[in-house]
C-alpha positions in Angstrom: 0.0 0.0 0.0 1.3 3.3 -0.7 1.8 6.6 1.4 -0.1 8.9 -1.0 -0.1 12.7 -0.8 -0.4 15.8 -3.3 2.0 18.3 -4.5 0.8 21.5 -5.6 1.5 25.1 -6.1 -0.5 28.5 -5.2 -1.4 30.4 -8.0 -1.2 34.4 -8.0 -5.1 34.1 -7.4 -5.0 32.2 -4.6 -6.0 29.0 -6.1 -4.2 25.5 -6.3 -3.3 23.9 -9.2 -1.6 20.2 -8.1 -1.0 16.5 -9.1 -1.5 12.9 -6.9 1.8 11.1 -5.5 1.3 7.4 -5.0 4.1 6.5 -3.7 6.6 7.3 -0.7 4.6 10.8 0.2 5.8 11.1 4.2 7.8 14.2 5.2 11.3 11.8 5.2 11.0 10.7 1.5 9.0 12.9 -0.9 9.0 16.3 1.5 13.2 15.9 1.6 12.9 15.7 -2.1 10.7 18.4 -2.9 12.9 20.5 -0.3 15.9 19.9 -1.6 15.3 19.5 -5.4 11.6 21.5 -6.0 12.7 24.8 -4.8 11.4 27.3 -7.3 8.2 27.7 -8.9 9.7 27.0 -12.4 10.5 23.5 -11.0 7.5 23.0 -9.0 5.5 23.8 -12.3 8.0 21.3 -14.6 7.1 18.6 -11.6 2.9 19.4 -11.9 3.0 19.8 -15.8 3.6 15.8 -15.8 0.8 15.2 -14.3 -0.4 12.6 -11.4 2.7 10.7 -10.7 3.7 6.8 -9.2 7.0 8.0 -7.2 8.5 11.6 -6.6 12.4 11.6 -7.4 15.2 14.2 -7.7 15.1 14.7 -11.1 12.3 15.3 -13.9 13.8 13.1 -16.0 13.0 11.6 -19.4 10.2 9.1 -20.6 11.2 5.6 -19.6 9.9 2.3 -19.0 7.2 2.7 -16.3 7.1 -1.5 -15.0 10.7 -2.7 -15.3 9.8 -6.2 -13.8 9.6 -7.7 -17.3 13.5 -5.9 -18.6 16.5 -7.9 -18.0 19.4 -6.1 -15.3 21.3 -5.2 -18.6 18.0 -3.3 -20.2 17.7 -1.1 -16.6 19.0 2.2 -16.8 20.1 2.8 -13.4 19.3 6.5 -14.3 16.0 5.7 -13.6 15.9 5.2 -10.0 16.4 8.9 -10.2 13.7 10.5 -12.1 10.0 10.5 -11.3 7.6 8.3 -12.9 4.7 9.4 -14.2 1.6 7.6 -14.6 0.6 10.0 -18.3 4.5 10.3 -19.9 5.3 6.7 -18.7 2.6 4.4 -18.5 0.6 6.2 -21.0 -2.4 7.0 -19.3 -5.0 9.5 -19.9 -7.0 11.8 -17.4 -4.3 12.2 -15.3 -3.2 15.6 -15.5 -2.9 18.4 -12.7 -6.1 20.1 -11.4 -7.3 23.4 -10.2 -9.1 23.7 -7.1 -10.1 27.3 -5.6 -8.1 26.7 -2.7 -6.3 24.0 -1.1 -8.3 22.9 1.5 -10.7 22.2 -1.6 -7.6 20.7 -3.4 -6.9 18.4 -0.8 -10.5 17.5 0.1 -10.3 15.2 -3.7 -8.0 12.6 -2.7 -8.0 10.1 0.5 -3.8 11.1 0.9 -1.9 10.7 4.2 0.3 14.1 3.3 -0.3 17.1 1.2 2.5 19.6 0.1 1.7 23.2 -1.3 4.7 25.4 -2.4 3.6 28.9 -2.2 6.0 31.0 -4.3 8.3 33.4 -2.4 7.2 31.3 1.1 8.6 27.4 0.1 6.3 24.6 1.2 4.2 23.7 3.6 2.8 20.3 4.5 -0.2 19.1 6.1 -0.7 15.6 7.5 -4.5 16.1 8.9 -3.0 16.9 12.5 -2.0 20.1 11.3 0.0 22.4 8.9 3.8 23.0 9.1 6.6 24.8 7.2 8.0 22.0 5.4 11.6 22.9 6.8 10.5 22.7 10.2 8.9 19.1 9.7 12.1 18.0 8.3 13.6 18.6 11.5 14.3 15.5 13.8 12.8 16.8 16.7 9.5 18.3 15.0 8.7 15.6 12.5 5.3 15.2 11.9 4.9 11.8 10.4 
């Protein structure tokens, strides 16, 4: 079962555009990526224009095999492992791309997700995991971690 959350931005209106994560999404995993590789709106709105995604990764990364169980070692490109899957670019499928919601408690209300990440531009992210909200920095710390 995975740990799903969303990743989204705030638009200049104050609404939310954003995508579904289905993998990985607690504060230790896909909020240290987003962090430390998803820091500007530019690559916050690269990340979203893929659409809903399997697993969050550092890099964007090209279109590649989306189930490797079938490849041989040889055929896996270990670049992989680095760059997010998406389900549209990588498995092909259609209806998946990122939504608009008037704000992000609406946003949020969509999915059934443990963890939801906004990235507001000129603030950085935030997360909330239904106990609360948190500057995303904050929750990375050991002491404060909110998973």
């Amino acid at each position: 079962m995975g740990t799903r959350s969303t990743i989204a931005i705030e638009n200049a209106d104050g609404s939310v555009t954003g995508i579904y994560c289905h993998w990985d999404g607690y504060v230790s995993h896909n909020g240290r990526i987003l962090a430390e590789n998803y820091t500007t709106a530019a690559q916050v709105l690269e990340l979203i224009a893929l659409g809903d995604i399997s697993s969050l990764a550092p890099e964007i990364g090209e279109q590649h095999p989306f189930d490797t169980y079938h490849l041989s070692e040889s055929e896996i490109d270990p670049r992989w492992a680095g760059w997010v899957s998406a389900h549209g670019r990588d498995r092909g499928d259609t209806g998946v791309g990122a939504r608009t919601a008037h704000n992000w408690r609406q946003f949020c209300a969509e999915y059934g997700q443990e963890y939801d990440y906004l990235f507001t531009p000129g603030a950085g992210w935030q997360v909330s995991n239904h106990r609360g909200v948190y500057q995303l920095a904050d929750a990375l710390q050991p002491e404060t971690e909110t998973e």
